[in-house]
C-alpha positions in Angstrom: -28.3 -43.5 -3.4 -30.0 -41.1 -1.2 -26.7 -38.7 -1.3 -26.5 -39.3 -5.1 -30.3 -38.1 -5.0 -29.9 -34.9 -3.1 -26.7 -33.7 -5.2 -28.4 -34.0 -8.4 -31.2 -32.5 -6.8 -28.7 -29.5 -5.4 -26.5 -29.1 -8.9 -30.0 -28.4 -11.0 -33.4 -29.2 -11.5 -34.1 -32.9 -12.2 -36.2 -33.6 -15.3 -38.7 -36.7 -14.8 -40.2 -38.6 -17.6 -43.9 -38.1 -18.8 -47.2 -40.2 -19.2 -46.2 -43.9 -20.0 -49.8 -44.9 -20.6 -50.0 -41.7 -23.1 -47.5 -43.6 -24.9 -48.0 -47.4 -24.8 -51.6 -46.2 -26.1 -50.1 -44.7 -29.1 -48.5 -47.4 -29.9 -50.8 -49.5 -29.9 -50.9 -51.3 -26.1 -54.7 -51.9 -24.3 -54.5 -51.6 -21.0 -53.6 -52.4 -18.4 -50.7 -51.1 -19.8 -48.4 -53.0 -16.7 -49.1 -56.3 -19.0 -47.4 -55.0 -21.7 -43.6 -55.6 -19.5 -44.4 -59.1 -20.6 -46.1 -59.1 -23.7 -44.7 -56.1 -25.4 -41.5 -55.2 -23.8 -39.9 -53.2 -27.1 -42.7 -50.3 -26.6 -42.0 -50.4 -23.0 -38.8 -50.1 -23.7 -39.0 -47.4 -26.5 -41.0 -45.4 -24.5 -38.5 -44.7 -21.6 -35.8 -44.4 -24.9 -38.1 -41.5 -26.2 -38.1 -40.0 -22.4 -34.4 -40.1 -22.2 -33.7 -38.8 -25.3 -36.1 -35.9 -24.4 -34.2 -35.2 -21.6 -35.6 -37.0 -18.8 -32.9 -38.0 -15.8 -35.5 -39.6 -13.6 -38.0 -41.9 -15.5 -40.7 -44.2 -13.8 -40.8 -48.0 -14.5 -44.0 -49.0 -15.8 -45.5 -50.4 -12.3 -47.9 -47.9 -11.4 -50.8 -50.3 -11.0 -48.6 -53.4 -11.1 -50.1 -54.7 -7.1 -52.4 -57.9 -7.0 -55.5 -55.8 -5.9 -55.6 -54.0 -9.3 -54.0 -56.3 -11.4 -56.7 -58.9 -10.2 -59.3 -56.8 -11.9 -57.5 -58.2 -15.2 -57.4 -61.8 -14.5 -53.4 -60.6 -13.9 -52.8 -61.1 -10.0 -50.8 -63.8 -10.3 -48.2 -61.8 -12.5 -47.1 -59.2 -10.0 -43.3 -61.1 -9.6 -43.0 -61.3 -13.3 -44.5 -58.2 -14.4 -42.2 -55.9 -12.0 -39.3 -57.6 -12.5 -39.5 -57.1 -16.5 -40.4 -53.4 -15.6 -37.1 -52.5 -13.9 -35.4 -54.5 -16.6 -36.6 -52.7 -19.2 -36.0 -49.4 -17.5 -32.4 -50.3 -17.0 -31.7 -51.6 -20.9 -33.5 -48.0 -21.7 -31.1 -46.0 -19.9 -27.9 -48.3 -20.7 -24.4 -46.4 -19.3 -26.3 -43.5 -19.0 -26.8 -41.5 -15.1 -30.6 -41.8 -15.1 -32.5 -42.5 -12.3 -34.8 -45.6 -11.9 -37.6 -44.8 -9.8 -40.1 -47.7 -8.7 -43.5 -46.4 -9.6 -45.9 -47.7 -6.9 -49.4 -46.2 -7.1 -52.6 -47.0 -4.8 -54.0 -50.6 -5.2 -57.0 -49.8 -7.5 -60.2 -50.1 -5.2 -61.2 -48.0 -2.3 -60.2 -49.5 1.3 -62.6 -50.2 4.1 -64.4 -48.8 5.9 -65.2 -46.6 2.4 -64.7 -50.0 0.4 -63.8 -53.5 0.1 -60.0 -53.7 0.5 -59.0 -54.2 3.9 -56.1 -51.8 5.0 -54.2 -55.4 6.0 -55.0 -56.2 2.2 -53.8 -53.2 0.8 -50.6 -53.7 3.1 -50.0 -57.0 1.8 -50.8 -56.2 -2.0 -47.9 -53.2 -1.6 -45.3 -55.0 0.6 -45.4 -57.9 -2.5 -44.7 -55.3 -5.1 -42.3 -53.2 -3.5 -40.7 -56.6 -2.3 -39.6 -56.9 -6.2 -38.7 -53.5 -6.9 -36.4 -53.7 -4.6 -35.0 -56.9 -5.6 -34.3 -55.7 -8.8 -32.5 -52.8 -7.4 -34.1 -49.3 -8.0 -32.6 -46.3 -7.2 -35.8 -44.5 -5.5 -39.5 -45.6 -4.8 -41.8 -43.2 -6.2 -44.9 -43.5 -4.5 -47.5 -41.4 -6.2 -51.3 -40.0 -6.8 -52.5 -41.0 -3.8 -56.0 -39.6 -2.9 -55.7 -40.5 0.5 -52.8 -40.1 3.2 -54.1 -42.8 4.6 -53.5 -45.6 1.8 -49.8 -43.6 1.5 -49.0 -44.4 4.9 -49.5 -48.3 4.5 -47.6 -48.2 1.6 -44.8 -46.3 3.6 -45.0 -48.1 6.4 -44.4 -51.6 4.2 -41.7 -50.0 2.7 -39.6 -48.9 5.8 -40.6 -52.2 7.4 -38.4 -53.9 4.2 -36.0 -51.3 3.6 -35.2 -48.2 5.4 -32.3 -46.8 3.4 -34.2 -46.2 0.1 -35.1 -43.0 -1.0 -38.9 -42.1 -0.9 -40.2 -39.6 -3.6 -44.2 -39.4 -1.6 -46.6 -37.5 -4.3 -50.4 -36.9 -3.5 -52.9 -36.1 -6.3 -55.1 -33.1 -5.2 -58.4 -31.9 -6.7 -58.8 -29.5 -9.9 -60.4 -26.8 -7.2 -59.5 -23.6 -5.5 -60.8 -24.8 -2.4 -57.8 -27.2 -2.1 -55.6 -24.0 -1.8 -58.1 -21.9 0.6 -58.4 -24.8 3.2 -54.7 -25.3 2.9 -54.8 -29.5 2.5 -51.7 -29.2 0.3 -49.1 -27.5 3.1 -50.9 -29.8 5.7 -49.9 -32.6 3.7 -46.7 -31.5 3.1 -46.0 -31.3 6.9 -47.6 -34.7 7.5 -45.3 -36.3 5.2 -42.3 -35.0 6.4 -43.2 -35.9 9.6 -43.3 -39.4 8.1 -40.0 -39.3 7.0 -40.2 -39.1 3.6 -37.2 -38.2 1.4 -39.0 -35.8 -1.1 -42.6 -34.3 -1.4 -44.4 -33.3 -4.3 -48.0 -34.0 -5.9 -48.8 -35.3 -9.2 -52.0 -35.7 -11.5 -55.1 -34.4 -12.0 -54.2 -31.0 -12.1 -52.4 -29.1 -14.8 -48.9 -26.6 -14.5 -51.1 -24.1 -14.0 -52.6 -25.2 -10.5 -49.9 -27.0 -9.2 -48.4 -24.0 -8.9 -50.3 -22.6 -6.2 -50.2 -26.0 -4.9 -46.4 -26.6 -4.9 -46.4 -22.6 -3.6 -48.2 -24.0 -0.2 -46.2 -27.4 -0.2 -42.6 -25.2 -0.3 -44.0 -22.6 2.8 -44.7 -25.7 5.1 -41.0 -28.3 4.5 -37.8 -27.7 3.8 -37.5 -31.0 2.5 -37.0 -31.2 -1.8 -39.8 -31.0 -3.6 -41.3 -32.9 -7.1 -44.3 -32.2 -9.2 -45.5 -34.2 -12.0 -48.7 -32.1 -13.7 -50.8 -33.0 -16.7 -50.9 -31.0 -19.2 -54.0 -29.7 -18.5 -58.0 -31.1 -18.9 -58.6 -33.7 -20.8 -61.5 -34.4 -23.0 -63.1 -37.3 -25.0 -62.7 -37.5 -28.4 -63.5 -40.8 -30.4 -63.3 -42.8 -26.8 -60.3 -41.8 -26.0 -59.0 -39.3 -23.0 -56.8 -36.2 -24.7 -54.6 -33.4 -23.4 -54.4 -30.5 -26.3 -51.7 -28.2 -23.8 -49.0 -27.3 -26.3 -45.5 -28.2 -25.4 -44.1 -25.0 -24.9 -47.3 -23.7 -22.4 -46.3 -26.7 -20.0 -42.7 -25.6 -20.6 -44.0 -22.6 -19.2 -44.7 -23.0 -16.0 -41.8 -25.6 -15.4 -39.8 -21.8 -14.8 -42.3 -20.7 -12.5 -42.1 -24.2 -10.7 -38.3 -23.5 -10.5 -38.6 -20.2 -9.3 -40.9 -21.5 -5.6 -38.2 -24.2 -5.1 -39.2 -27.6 -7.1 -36.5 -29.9 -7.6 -37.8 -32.4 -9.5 -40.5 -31.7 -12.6 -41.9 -34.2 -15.2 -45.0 -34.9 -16.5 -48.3 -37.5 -16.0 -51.4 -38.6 -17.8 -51.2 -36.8 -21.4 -47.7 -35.6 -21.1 -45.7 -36.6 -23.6 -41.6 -36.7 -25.2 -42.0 -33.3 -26.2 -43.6 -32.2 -23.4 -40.4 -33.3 -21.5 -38.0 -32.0 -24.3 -39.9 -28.3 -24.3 -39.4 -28.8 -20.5 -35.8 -29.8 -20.1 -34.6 -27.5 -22.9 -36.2 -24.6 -20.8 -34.5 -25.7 -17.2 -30.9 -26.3 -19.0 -28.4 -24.7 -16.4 -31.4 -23.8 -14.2 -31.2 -24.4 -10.6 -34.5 -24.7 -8.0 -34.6 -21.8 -5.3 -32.8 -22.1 -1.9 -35.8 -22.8 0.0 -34.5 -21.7 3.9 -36.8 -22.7 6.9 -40.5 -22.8 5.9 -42.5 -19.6 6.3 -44.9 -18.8 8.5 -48.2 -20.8 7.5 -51.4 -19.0 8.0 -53.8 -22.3 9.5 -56.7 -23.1 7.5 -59.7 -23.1 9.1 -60.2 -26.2 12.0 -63.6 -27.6 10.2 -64.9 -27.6 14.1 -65.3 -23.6 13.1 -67.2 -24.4 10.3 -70.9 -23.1 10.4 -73.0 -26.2 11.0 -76.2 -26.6 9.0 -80.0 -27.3 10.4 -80.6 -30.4 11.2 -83.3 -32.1 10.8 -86.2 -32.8 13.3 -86.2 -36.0 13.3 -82.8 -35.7 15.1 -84.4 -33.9 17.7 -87.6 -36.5 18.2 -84.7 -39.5 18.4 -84.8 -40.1 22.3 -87.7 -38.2 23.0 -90.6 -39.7 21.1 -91.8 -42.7 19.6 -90.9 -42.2 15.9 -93.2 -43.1 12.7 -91.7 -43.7 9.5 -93.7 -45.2 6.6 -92.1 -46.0 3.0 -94.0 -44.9 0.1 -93.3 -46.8 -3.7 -92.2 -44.8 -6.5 -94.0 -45.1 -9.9 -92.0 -46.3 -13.1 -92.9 -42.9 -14.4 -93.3 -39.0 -14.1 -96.7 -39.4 -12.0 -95.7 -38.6 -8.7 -99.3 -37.4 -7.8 -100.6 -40.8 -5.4 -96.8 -40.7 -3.7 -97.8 -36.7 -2.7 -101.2 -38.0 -2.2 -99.9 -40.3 0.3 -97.2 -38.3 2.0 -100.5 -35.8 2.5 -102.7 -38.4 4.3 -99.5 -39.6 6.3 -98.9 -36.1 7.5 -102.2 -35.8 8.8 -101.8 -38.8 11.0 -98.2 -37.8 12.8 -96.0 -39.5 10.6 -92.5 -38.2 11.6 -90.8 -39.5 8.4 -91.6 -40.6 4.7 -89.0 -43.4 3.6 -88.6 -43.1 -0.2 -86.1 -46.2 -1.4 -83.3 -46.0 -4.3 -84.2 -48.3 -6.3 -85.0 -51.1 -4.9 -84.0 -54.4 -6.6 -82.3 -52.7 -9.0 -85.7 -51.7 -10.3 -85.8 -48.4 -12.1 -87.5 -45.4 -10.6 -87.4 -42.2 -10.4 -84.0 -40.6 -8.8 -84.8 -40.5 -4.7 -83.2 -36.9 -4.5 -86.3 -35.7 -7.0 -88.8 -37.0 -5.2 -87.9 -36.0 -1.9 -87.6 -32.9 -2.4 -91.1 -32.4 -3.9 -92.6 -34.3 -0.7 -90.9 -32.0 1.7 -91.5 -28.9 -0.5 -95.0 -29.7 -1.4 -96.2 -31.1 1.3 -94.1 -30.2 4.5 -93.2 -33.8 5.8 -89.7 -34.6 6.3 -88.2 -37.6 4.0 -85.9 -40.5 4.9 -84.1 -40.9 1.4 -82.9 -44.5 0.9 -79.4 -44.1 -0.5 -77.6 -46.8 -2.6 -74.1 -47.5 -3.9 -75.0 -49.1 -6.9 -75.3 -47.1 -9.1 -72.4 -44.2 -8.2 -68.9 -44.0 -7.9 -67.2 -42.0 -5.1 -67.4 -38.8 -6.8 -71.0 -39.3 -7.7 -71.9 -40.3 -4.3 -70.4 -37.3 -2.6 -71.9 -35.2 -5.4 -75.8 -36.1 -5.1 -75.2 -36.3 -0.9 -74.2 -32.7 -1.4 -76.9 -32.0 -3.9 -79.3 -33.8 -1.9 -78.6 -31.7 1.8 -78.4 -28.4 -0.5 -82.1 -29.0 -1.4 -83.2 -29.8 2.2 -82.6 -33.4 2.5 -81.1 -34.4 6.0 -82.0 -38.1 6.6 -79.9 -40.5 4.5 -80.7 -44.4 4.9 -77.4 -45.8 3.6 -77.8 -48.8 2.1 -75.1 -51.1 0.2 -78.0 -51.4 -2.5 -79.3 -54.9 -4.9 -77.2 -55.9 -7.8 -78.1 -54.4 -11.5 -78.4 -58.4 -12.5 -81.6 -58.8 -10.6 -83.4 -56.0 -12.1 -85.0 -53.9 -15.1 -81.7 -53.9 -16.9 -79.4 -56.9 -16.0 -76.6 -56.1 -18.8 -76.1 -52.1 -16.5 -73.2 -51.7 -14.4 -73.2 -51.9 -10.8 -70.2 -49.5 -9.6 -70.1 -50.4 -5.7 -66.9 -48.3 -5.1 -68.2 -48.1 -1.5 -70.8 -50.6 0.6 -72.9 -49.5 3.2 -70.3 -49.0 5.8 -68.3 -46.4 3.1 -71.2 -44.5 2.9 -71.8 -43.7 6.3 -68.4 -42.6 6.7 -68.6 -40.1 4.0 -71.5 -38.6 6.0 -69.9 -38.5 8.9 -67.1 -36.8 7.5 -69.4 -34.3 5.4 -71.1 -33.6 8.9 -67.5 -32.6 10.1 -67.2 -30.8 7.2 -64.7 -32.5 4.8 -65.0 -34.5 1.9 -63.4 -38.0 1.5 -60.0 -36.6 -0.1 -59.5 -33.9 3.0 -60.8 -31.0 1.5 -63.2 -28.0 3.3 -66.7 -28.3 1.8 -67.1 -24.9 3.9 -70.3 -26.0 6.1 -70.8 -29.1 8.3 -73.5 -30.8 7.0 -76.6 -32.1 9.3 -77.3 -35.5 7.9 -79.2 -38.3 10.3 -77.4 -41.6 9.4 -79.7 -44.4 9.6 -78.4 -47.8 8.4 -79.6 -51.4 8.5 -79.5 -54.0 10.4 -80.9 -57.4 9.9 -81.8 -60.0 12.7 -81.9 -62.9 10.3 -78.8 -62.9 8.3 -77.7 -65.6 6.5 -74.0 -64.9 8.5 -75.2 -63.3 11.8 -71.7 -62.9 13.1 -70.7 -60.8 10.1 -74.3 -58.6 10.5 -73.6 -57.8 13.7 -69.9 -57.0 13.2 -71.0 -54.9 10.3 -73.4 -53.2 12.7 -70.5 -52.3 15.1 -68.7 -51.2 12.2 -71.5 -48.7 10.9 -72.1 -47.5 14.4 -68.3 -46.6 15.1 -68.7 -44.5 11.6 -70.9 -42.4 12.8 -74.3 -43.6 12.3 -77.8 -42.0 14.4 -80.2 -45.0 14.1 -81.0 -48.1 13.2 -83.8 -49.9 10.8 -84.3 -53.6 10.6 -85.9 -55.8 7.5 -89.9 -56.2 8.2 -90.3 -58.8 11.5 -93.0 -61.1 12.7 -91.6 -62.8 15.4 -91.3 -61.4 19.2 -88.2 -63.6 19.6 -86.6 -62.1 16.5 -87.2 -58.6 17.5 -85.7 -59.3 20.7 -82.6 -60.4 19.2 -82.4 -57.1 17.0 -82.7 -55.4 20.2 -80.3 -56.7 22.1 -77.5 -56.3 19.5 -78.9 -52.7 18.7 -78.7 -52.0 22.5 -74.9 -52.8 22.3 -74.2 -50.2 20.1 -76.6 -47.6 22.0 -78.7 -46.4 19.0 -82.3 -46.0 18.7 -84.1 -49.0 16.9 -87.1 -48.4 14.2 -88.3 -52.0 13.8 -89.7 -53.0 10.3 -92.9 -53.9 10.1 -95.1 -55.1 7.0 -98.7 -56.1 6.8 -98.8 -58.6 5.0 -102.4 -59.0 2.0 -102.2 -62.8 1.4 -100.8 -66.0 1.7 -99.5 -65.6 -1.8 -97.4 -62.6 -0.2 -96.8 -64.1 3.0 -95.2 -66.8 1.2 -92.8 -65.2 -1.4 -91.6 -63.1 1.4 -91.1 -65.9 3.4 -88.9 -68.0 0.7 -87.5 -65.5 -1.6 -86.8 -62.3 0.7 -83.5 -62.5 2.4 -83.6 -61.9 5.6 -87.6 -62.7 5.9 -88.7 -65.1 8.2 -93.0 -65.7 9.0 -93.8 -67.5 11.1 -95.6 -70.9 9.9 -98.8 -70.6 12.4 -99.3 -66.9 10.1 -98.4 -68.4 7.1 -100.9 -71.5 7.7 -103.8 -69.4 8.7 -103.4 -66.5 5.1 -103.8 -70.1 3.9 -106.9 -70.5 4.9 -108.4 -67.5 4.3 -110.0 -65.6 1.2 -108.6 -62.4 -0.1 -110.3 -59.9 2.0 -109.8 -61.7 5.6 -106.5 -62.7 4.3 -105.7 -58.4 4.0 -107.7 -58.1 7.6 -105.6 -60.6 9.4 -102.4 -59.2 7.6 -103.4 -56.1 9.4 -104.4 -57.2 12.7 -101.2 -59.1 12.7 -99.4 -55.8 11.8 -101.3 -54.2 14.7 -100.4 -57.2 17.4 -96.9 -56.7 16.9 -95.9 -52.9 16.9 -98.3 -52.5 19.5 -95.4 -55.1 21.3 -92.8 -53.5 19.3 -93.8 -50.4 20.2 -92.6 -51.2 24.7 -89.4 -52.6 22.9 -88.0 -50.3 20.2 -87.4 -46.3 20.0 -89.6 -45.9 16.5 -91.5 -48.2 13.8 -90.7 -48.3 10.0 -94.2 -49.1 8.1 -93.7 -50.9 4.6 -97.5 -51.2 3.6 -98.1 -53.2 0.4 -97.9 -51.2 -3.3 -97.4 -47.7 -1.1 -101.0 -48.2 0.5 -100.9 -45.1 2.5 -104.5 -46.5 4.6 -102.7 -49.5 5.5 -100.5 -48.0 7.3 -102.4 -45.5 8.8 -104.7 -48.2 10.4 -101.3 -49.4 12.1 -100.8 -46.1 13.4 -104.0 -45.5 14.5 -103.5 -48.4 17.1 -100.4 -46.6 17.6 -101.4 -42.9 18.7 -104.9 -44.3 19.9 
């Protein structure tokens, strides 16, 4: 098949098939449109009819998310077998006794993969060696394996594939980024040389972008391989109109640029999300008789810049106390509202007593408050004290987390406690969405990498960011072993320093120590005074990761409000004076924001 491949792909340009969700939609299908190879197999079917009668010589079978990872999302993982064996049937009734091309369309599972989410890589391997395992038991031509964000994710998939079949063809398409920084840091030729380093049969990119920009892309891919190239735009933006995603590009505008593609050297050219029949007709009519340019050895690339020669931004000083002082951070609690006044307030008082940090949390348990990025700003603007933002994945997806972390070091913002964050369920609004693309452990990967000066995809952001990762770590987990491989985990990311939950027990801290110690970072130990027994004991029972005590429990009991607030103090006092001979820094959680509280700590403290 591969010879077959590359003397179609010599005798003209191959015309691919367009959008098959675009279609099934139209007709009527919900997604995930995979299900309807079982359910609805005549608009499957009529769909790749429609393509072939446009023109099309290479079409796609309708598999793109047809992996147990994403089809899990849909109560569906159990159909995989089923579901792609249907799919290459129906391709192959489509195309009848005609020479088309069945390509098996693999695309990535559906979730991030650890460390930036929840699929292991071992997961996503298995999930892709099942599906391909199919396709090529029902015998297609060429495995397409396409809009892949990430190299990484493309390479398991590879590496399944050769590991069950070496002989197929491999069409390997990346999607890439509506931005002109893609071109300028030149990702697309240093993908194109990665994958032919892998082996791949032909490279190309696919999505996202319209005819317009791949273009330049495809221009960059064809000076860096020699090896056949595909592209499979959109037909521009979309929009959302009556809740659905459109394309309004005209048929013969795509058509358009399918010449220009020609003219650098693409073999293959179709279409993806929004493309349509007559996209492909408007596109095959214009390539009749039209061959791709001889492409001879790849010209000489001009290197984007290493992001080691980025400029590097100013970090923050608390990166420079780390190691050299004993550092105070105290969290302040956001108001429900616009008053911010007793937070600056605070932040004011704090300042006056040495405090090296201001923790301001993202909405803890799922409680709503005002955006963290706001806030800190205003208290290292206003007041001049720097701000450890609290950082959740809650509430963004990867592109809003990379967007406010870029917002947030634009305003000033350097410290970044990453935190995996509380479920919506528990909170002001139990019926809202929790995204959690990405845990904890994601997060502080996409700081390190901002801090080397890429984004998650690969591309330049053109500075390296000067973030401080601080992450969590608690003694008292309900699955210790897990904490502390998670701890390893966020240390080998990248991270700068570690907080734990609030402690009240020497032995505990000791423990925190310990496995800190093994990952050489600098400990800020929690500490929390408690103001009665009534606190003391909801911490206690209904805090994860809270342990007091009994004897300090017992003896809030026995005391009225006001010596119950005193001892809670003294208590407070007691231990981070111990604390302070064990651990590099102290995290202060006074009660309702109680700036005085935690000053009297830290009076004991500096004293």
């Amino acid at each position: 098949m591969r010879e077959r491949l590359l003397k179609m792909l010599q005798e003209g340009v191959l015309v691919a098939d367009g959008a098959m969700g675009t279609m099934l939609q139209r007709l009527g299908v919900q997604a995930p449109y995979e299900l309807a190879n079982l359910v609805q197999p005549d608009a499957v079917r009529q769909v790749h009819r429609w393509y072939i009668e446009a023109g099309a010589r290479l079409i796609e079978t309708n598999t793109f998310g047809a992996n147990r990872v994403k089809l899990a999302t849909h109560g569906a993982g159990h159909l995989v077998r089923e579901m792609n064996l249907a799919a290459v049937r129906l391709a192959r009734e489509a195309a009848g006794e005609l020479l088309v091309i069945v390509a098996g369309a693999v695309g990535p599972v559906g979730k991030p993969l650890a460390p930036i989410g929840q699929i292991a890589p071992q997961e996503a391997g298995e999930a892709f060696r099942e599906q391909l395992e199919v396709l090529l038991e029902a015998g297609v031509d060429v495995i397409l394996l396409e809009t892949f964000t990430h190299l990484d994710e493309l390479k398991i998939a590879l590496e399944q594939l050769r590991a069950l079949d070496s002989e197929i063809p491999v069409i390997a398409q990346k999607a890439f980024i509506e931005d002109g920084e893609t071109l300028a840091s030149g990702l697309p030729a240093q993908v194109a040389r990665t994958l032919e380093e892998w082996g791949v049969d032909v490279i190309g990119a696919n999505c996202v972008v319209g005819p317009q920009r791949m273009v330049g892309i495809l221009q960059a891919m064809a000076s860096a391989t020699g090896l056949p190239l595909s592209v499979m735009p959109t037909p521009g933006l979309p929009q959302y109109q009556r809740g659905e995603v459109a394309f309004e590009a005209q048929p013969d505008y795509f058509a358009q640029y399918s010449e220009q593609l020609a003219r650098i050297g693409v073999n293959i050219i179709g279409g993806c999300c929004g493309t349509t029949p007559a996209h492909i007709r408007a596109v095959a009519e214009r390539l009749q008789g039209v061959k791709p340019r001889v492409r001879r050895a790849p010209a000489r690339v001009v290197e984007a810049v290493k992001p080691e020669e980025l400029p590097r931004a100013e970090p923050s000083q608390l990166a420079g106390k780390l190691g050299t002082k004993y550092v105070i951070a105290v969290e302040l609690d956001l108001p429900r509202g616009l008053d911010v006044a007793k937070v600056l307030e605070g932040a004011r008082s704090l300042k006056k007593h040495g405090v090296d940090a201001i923790d301001i949390s993202d909405g803890a348990r799922a409680r709503l408050r005002m955006n963290p990025i706001a806030i800190s700003h205003l208290i290292q603007e206003q007041v001049g004290v720097e701000v450890m933002m609290h950082f959740a994945c809650r509430d963004r997806n990867l592109l809003a987390v990379q967007a406010d972390l870029l917002g947030a070091h634009a305003l000033g913002i350097r410290n970044i406690l990453a935190v995996t964050g509380d479920p919506a369920l528990i909170g002001d609004y139990p019926t809202a969405t929790s995204v959690f693309d990405i845990d904890s452990i994601g997060l502080v990967r996409i700081l390190r990498r901002f801090n080397e000066g890429v984004d998650l995809a690969g591309n330049s952001i053109g500075v390296r960011t000067a973030f401080t990762i601080a992450v969590a770590y608690n003694p008292l987990a309900y699955d210790q072993r897990t904490e502390d491989d998670r701890l390893k985990r966020k240390a080998a990311e990248g991270a700068h320093l570690v907080y734990t939950q609030p402690i009240f027990d020497i032995a505990v801290l000791e423990r925190a120590v310990e496995a800190v110690g093994k990952v050489g970072l600098p400990l800020l130990v929690g500490v929390l005074p408690l103001r009665s027994s009534r606190h003391a004991e909801f911490m206690h029972h209904e805090v994860p990761g809270v342990q007091i005590p009994d004897p300090i429990r017992k003896r809030l009991a026995e005391l009225d409000d006001a010596d119950a607030r005193q001892y809670g103090l003294d208590v407070a006092r007691e231990f981070a004076l111990r604390a302070q001979k064990m651990t590099q820094g102290i995290y202060l959680m006074p009660p309702f924001g109680n700036h005085r509280v935690a000053e009297a700590v830290i009076d004991v403290l500096t004293g």
